[in-house]
C-alpha positions in Angstrom: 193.4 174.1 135.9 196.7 175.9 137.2 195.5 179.5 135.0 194.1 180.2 131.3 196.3 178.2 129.2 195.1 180.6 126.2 197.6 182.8 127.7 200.3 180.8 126.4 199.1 181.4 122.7 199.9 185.0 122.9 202.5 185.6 120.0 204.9 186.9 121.9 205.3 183.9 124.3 206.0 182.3 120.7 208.0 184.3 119.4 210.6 184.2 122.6 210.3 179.9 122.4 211.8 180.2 118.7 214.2 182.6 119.5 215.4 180.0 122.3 215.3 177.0 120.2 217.4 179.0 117.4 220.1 180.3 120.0 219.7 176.8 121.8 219.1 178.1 125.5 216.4 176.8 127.9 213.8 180.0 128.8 211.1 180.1 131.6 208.3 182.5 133.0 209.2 183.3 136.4 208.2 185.0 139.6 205.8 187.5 140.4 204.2 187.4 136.9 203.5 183.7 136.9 202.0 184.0 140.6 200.0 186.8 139.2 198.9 184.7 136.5 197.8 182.2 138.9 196.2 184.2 140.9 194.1 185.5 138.0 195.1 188.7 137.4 198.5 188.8 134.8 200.1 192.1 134.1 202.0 193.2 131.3 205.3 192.8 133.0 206.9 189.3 131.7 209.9 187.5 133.8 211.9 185.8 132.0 215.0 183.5 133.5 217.3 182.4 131.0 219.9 179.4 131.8 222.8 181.3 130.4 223.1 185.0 129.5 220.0 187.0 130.0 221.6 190.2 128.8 223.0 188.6 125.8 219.6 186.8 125.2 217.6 190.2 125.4 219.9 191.4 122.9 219.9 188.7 120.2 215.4 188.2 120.8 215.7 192.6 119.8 217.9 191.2 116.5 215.3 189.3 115.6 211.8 191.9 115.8 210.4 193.2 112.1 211.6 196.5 113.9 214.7 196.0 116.4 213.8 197.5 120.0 216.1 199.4 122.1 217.5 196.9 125.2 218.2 199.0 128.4 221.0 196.7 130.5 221.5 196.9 134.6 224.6 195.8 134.7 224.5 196.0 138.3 221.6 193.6 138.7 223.0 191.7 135.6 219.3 192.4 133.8 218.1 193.6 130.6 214.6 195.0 129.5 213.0 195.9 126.6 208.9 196.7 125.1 207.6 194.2 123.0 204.5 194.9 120.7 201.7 192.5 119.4 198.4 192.5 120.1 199.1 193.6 123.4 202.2 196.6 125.2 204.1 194.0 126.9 207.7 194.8 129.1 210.2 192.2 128.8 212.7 191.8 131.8 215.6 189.1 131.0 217.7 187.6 133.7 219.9 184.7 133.6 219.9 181.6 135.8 222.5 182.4 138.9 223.1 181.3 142.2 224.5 183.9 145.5 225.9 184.0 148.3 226.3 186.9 150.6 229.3 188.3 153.2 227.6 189.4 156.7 228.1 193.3 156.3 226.2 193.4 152.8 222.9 192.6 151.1 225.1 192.8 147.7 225.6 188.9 146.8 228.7 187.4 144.9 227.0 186.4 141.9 228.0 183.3 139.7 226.2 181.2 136.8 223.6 178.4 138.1 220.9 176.2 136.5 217.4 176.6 136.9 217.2 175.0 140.6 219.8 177.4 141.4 217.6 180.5 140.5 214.5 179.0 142.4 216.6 178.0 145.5 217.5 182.2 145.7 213.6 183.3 145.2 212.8 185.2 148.1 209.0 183.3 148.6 207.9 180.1 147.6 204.8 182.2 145.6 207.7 184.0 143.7 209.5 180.4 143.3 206.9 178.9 140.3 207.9 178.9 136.8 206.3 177.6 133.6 209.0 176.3 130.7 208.9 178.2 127.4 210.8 175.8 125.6 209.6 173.3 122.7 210.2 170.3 124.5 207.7 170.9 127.6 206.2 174.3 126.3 203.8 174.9 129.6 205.1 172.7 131.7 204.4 174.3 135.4 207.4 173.9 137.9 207.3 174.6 141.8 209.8 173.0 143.1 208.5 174.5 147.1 205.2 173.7 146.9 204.4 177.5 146.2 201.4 176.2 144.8 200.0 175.0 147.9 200.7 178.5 149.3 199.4 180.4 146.9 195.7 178.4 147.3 195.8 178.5 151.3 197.2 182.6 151.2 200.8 181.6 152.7 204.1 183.5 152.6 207.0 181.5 153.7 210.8 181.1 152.2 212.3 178.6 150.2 214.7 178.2 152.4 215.9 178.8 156.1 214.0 182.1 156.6 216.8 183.0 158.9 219.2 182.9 156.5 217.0 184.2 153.5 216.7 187.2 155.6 220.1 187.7 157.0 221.5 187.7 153.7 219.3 190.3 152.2 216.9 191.8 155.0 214.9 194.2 152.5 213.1 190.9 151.9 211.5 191.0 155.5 209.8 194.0 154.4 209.2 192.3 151.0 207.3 189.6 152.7 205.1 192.2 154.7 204.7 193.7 151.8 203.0 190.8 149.7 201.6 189.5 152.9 199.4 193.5 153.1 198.8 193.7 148.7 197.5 189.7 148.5 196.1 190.1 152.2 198.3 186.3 152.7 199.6 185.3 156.5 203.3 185.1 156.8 204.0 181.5 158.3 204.4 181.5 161.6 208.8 180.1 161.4 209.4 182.8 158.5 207.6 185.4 160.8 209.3 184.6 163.8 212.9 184.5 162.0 211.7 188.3 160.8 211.4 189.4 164.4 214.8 187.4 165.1 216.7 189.4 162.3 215.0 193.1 162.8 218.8 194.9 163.0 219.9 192.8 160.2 218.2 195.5 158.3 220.7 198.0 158.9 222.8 197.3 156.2 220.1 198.3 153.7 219.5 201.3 152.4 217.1 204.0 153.8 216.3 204.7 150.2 215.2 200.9 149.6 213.5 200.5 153.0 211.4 203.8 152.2 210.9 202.1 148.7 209.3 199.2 150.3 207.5 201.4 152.3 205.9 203.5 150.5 204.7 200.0 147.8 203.1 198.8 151.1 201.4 202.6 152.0 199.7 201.9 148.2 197.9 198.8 149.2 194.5 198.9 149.4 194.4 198.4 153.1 198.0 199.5 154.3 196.9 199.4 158.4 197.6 196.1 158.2 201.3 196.2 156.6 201.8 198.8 159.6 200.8 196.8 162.2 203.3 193.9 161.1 205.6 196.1 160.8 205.1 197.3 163.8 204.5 194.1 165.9 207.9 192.2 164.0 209.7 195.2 165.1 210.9 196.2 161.9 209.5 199.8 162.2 211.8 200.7 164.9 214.3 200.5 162.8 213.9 203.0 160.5 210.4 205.3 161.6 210.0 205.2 165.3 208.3 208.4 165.4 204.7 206.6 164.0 205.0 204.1 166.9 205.3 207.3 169.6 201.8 207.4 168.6 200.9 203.9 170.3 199.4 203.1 173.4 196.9 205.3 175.9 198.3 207.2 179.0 195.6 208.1 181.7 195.7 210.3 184.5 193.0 210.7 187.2 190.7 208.1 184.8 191.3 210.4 181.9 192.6 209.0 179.1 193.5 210.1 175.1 192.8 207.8 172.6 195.5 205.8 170.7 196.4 207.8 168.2 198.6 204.7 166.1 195.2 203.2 165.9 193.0 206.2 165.0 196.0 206.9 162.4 195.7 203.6 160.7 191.7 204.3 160.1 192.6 207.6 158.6 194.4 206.1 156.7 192.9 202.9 155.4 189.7 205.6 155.0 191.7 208.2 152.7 193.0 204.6 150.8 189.8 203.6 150.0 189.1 207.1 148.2 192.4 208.2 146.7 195.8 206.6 145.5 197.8 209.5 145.6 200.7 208.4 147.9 201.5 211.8 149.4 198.1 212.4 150.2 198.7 208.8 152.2 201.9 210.8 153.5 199.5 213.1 154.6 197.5 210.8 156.7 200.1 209.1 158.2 201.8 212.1 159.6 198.8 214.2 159.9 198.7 213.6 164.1 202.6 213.1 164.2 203.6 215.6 166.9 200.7 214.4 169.0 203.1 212.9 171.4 205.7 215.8 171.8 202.4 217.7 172.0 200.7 216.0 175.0 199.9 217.9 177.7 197.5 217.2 180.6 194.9 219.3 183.0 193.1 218.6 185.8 190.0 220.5 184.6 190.1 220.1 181.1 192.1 216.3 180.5 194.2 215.9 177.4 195.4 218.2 174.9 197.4 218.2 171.7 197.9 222.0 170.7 199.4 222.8 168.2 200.3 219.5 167.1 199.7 220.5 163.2 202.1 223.4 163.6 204.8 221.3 165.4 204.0 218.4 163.1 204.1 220.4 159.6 208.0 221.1 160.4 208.5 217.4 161.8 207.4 216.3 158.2 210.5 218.2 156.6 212.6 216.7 159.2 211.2 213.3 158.1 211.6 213.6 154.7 215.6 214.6 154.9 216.1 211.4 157.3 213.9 209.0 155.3 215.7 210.4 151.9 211.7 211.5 151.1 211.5 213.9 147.9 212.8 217.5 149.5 210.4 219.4 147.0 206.8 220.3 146.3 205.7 216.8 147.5 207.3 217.5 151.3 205.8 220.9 150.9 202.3 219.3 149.7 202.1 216.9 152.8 203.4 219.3 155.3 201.1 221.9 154.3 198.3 219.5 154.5 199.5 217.7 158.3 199.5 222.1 158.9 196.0 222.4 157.5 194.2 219.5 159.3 192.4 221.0 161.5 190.7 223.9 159.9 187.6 222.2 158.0 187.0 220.7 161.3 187.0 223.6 163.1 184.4 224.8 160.6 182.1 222.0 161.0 182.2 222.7 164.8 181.5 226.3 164.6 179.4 228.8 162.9 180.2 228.6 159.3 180.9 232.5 158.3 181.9 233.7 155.0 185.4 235.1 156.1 186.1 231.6 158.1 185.4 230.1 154.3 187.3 232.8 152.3 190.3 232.3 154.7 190.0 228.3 154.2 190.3 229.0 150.3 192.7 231.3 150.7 195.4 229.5 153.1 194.1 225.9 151.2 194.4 227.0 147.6 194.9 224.0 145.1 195.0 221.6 148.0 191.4 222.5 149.2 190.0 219.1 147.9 192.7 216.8 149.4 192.6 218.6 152.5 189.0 218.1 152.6 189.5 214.5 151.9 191.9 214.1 154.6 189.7 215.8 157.0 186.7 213.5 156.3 188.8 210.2 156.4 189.9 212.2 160.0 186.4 211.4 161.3 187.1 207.8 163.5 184.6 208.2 166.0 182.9 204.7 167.4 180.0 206.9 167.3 178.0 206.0 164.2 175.7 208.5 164.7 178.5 211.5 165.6 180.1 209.9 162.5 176.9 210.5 160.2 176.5 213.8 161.7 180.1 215.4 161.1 179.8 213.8 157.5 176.6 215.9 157.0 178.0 219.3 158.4 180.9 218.4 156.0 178.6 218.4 152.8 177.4 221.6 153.9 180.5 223.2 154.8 181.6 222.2 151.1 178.9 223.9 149.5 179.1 226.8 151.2 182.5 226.4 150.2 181.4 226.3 146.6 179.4 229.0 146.8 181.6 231.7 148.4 184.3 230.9 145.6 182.0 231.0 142.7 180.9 234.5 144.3 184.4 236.2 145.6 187.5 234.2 144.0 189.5 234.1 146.6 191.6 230.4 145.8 194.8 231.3 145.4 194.0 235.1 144.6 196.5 237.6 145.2 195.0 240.9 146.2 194.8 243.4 143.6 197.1 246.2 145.0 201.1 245.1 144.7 203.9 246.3 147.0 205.6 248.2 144.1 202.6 250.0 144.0 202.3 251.0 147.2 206.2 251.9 147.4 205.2 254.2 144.2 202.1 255.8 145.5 204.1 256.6 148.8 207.4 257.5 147.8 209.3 254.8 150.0 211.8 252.0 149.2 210.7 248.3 150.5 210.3 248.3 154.6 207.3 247.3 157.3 204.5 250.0 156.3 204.7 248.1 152.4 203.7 244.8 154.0 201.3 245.6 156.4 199.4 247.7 154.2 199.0 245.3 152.1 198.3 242.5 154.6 195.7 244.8 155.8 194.4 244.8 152.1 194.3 241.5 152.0 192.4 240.9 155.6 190.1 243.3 154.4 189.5 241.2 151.4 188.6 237.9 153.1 186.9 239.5 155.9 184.1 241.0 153.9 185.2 244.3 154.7 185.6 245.2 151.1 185.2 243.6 148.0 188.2 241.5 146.0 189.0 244.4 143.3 191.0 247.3 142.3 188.9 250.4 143.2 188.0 249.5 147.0 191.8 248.3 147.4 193.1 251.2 146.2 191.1 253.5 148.7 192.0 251.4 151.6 195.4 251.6 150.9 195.1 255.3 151.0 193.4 255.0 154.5 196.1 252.4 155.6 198.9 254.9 154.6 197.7 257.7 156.1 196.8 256.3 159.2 200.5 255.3 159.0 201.5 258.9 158.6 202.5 258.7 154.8 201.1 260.7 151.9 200.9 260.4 148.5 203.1 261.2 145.4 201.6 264.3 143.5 201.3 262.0 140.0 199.2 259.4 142.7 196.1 259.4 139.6 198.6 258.9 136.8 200.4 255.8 139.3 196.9 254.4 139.5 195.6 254.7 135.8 198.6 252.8 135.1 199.2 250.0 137.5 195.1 249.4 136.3 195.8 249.2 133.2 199.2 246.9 133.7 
């Protein structure tokens, strides 16, 4: 048995057959959700190729619902969608039967009317080529006109057609293919991979913003290393982000050598994969040893070093977002405060692990204190099983302390408890230097230990600070302070 056939009894397949049969069109399930279905695990996305107008179709099955449902058209892609209710939430996407063909300089096709062997012939993989009729006369009836089928069991992905020409005339499927070939964990076939390394600057006529699309659907597989490394070894990934594969290969000097930091960034990042899906923390991992290479620096007496690779590589990520067209908001700011963070849990777990180490950690971490801890842990790539076990342990103990000095002082994310307008008022000066080192100093004070996180003991130092400074304070200073208490 192909898949469940009790699938096929769901009203709304039904319902879309009569529809059909009234308007006297021929209908089919196609493409990724009839692989799916194969495959054994359908979504709640439906296909649907119409021979004729899909748009109009889509229009005239809403006419006909108990309760007519808004249709959203792409005119562009010549599409139409809508949300179907039953038993189940179901999205309807209509399309009708076409055939393309392209001009060198663009991936945009000249569209016309085609039958149903038309459609299949432009499918970008044989696995997206099967269909299954919806109409009365052969309701079921599975097509695959490219033994897609046969792929599907033996975990292929190949074209239709030429590859060479299925990818020169739209190259975003070249990262499609990786794509499917890293979620399904398939082999691309050895003449489809080979005409992907053939037509690597064909992709330059696509969009960065469709690339980075693609990219970022392959970063949310559940082992993305391996969409990386094809990308890397077709050559695609020079083409758009040849920063990640500065991080390749191992350079020694005097027998001293680094360690490759694409591979250890692929473990970090098949590690934080397997215990997040939060694609910007992925971001995070991926970039998180960046400026590594710009970074490198070698000593006779000490070997390699990296420093300040997490400073260099925190602004490299906001130059990577503008070029990749990458959100330019809190989500840059959320991975490039993380790739600026890296280090500082580790640093812990290799030193003594004092109160105002963990209170600054909180501090400078805030709201991102568990991610970066997650990052930090999917950091540790050591061959050593037993280093491995041991860094893990000093972790869970740095965590609690962690939990422990915040449930005592509140420092995540606390701002300390004497303002610069206060200060200004106290001392009778307009905004300058004194304002913000005193209350820098305030704030050191605080997550050193020196004194505790609240009004009273802030308020005396800053008296200290100011007249070490040389300022005094305004005659009405007890009145200043009753108030900025109170308020």
């Amino acid at each position: 048995m192909l898949f469940n056939p009790t699938i096929l009894e769901q009203p709304v397949f039904k319902k879309l057959t009569d529809v059909a049969h009234h308007y006297q069109v021929d209908v089919y399930l196609i493409g990724g959700f009839v692989r799916d279905l194969i495959l054994g695990n359908p979504g709640k996305e439906i296909d649907i190729l119409v021979v004729g107008d899909g748009v109009e179709f889509a229009r005239n099955f809403s006419k006909t619902l108990d309760k007519p449902t808004k249709v959203t058209v792409y005119k562009t892609f010549g599409t139409a969608s809508l949300h179907y209710r039953d038993d189940e939430q179901w999205e309807l996407e209509f399309v009708g039967a076409r055939k393309e063909s392209y001009a060198i300089d663009s991936r945009k096709p000249f569209v016309e009317p085609g039958s149903l062997v038309d459609d299949l012939n432009r499918r970008d993989f044989t696995i997206n080529a099967l269909a299954i009729s919806l109409n009365k006369g052969d309701y079921g009836q599975f097509l695959d006109h490219f033994k897609g089928l046969d792929d599907l069991r033996s975990g292929i992905i190949r074209t239709p057609l030429d590859p060479d020409i299925t990818f020169s005339d739209d190259p975003l499927r070249m990262m499609r293919a990786i794509r499917f070939a890293t979620r399904l964990d398939f082999k691309i076939e050895p003449a489809t991979y080979s005409a992907i390394r053939r037509n690597t600057d064909r992709l330059g006529i696509v969009s960065i913003e469709r690339i980075m699309d693609e990219f970022n659907k392959i970063l949310m597989c559940n082992r993305p290393s391996r969409g990386l490394n094809l990308l890397r070894e077709s050559g695609l990934m020079a083409q758009f982000f040849p920063e990640i594969l500065d991080l390749a290969g191992v350079e020694y000097i005097d027998g001293k050598g680094h360690k490759d930091n694409f591979k250890h960034t692929l473990e970090v990042l098949n590690n934080i994969s397997r215990k997040s899906d939060n694609l910007w923390l992925r971001w995070a991992a991926l970039l998180h040893d960046i400026a590594k290479p710009v970074t490198r620096r070698f000593d006779p007496q000490t070997g390699w070093s990296f420093h300040g690779h997490e400073i260099v590589g925190s602004r490299m990520v906001k130059q990577l977002f503008r070029r990749l067209k990458l959100p330019l908001n809190e989500k840059m700011e959320y991975v490039a405060a993380l790739v600026q963070l890296h280090l500082r849990p580790i640093a812990l777990v290799d030193e003594e692990v004092t109160d105002s180490a963990i209170r600054r950690l909180l501090f400078d971490a805030g709201d991102l204190i568990d991610d970066l801890m997650l990052l930090c842990e999917a950091d540790i790539t050591s061959k050593n099983p037993e280093k491995v076990r041991r860094y893990l342990r000093n972790f869970e103990y740095v965590k609690q302390r962690m939990k422990e000095v915040e449930e005592r002082d509140r420092v995540r994310n606390f701002q300390p408890p004497i303002s610069g307008d206060l200060i200004m008022q106290i001392f009778g000066i307009t905004p300058s230097y004194p304002v913000g080192l005193i209350k820098n100093n305030i704030k050191d004070a605080i997550l050193d230990g020196k004194i505790h996180n609240n009004y009273d003991e802030a308020f005396s130092l800053m008296l200290a600070e100011g007249e070490r400074l040389g300022l005094k304070p305004v005659d009405n200073m007890e009145e200043l302070k009753a108030k900025f208490r109170k308020d």
